[in-house]
C-alpha positions in Angstrom: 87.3 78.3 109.9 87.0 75.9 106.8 87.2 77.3 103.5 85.7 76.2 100.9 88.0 75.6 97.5 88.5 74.2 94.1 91.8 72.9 92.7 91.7 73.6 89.0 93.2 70.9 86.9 96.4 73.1 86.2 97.3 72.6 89.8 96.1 68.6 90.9 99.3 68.5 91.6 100.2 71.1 93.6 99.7 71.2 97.6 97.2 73.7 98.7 97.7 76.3 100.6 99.1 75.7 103.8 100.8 77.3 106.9 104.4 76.5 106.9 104.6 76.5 111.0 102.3 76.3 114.0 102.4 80.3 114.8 102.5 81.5 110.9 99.4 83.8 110.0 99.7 83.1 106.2 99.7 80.6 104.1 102.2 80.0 101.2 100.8 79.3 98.0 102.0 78.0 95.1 102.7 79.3 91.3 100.5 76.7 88.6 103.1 77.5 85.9 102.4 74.9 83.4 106.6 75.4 82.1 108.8 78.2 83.9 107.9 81.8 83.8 110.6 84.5 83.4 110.0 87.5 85.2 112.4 90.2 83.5 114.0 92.7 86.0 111.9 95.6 86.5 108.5 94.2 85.5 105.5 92.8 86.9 103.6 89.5 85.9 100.7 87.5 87.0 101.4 84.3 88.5 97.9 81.5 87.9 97.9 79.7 91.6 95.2 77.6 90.0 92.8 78.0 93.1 89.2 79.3 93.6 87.9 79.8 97.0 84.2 80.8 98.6 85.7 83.1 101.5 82.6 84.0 104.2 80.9 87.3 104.4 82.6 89.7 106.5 86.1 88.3 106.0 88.9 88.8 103.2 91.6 86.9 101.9 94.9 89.0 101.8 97.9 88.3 99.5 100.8 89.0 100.6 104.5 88.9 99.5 106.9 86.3 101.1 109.4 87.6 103.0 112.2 85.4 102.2 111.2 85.9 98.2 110.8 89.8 98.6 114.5 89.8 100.8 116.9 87.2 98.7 115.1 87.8 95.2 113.7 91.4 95.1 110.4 89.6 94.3 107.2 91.6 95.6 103.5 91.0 95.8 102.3 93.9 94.3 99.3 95.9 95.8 99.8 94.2 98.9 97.8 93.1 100.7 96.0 92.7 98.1 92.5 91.4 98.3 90.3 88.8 97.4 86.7 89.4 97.8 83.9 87.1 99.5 82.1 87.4 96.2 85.1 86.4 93.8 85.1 82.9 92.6 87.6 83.2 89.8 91.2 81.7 90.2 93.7 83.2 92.3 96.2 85.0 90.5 99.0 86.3 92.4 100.9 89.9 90.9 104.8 89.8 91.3 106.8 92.4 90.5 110.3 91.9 90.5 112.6 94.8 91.6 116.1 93.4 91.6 118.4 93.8 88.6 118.2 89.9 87.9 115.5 88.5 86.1 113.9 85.5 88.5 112.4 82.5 87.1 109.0 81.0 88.4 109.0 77.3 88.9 105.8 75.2 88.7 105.5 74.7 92.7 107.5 77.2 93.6 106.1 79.2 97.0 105.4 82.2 95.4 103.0 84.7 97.9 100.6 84.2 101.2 97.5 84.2 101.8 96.1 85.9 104.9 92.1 85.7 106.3 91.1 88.8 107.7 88.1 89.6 108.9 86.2 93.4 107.9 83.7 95.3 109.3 81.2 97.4 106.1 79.9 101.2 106.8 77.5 103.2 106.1 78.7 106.7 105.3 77.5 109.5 107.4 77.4 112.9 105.4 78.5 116.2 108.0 79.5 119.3 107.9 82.8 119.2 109.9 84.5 117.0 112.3 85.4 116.5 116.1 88.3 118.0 117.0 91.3 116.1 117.8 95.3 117.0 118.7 96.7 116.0 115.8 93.9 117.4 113.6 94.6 117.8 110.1 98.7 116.9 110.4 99.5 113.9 108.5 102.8 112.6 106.7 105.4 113.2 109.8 103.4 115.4 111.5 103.9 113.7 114.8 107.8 113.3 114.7 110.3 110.5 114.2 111.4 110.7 117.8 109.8 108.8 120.9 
């Protein structure tokens, strides 16, 4: 699938996203931090990736938190996924929230999120007055057990 996208000139210097091995599903992408941010323990900032993309109809692009940021550094995506419309053509900005006790600085480059194409199907919403019966019905939270 190509993409099409546009490197802002806050980030002509930066690599674009790109899959870190052959198997990977995301794509790291990289903070456009024009000097280092600070991002205070217990708070939440947006991160400029200096990127636009036109993503196809039908498909989304999904940020996503990096694993080895979220487990060493308490560093989160926040509302992840979350998700980049096909109609969007603003920059990429990518929420962090920081959970740790430390404060974590954001370095121009620095791998800071992933991005993930998915594709989606729309609906139509179909108005009734009840619906089929199933076993679980209306349990939820638990409701099927902890135990195989």
């Amino acid at each position: 699938m190509n993409i099409s996208i546009v490197v802002l000139p806050h980030a002509q210097d930066l690599p674009i996203p790109a899959y870190a091995s052959d198997g990977a599903a995301g794509m790291d992408v990289c903070a456009a931090v024009s000097e280092p941010m600070t991002l205070p323990a217990g708070k939440i900032v947006m991160v400029p990736t200096g990127l636009c993309v036109a993503i196809p109809r039908g498909y989304e692009m999904q940020v996503r938190s990096r694993s080895g940021l979220a487990a060493k550094q308490g560093v989160f995506a926040l509302n992840s996924p979350g998700t980049i419309d096909s109609d969007y053509r603003g920059e990429i900005k990518v929420i962090l929230a920081n959970f740790s006790s430390e404060d974590v600085v954001i370095e121009r480059g620095m791998r800071i999120a992933q991005l993930v194409m998915a594709q989606h199907a729309t609906v139509q919403w179909d108005v009734v007055g009840s619906l089929d019966e199933t076993r679980r019905g209306e349990g939820g939270f638990g409701s099927t057990g902890v135990h195989v």
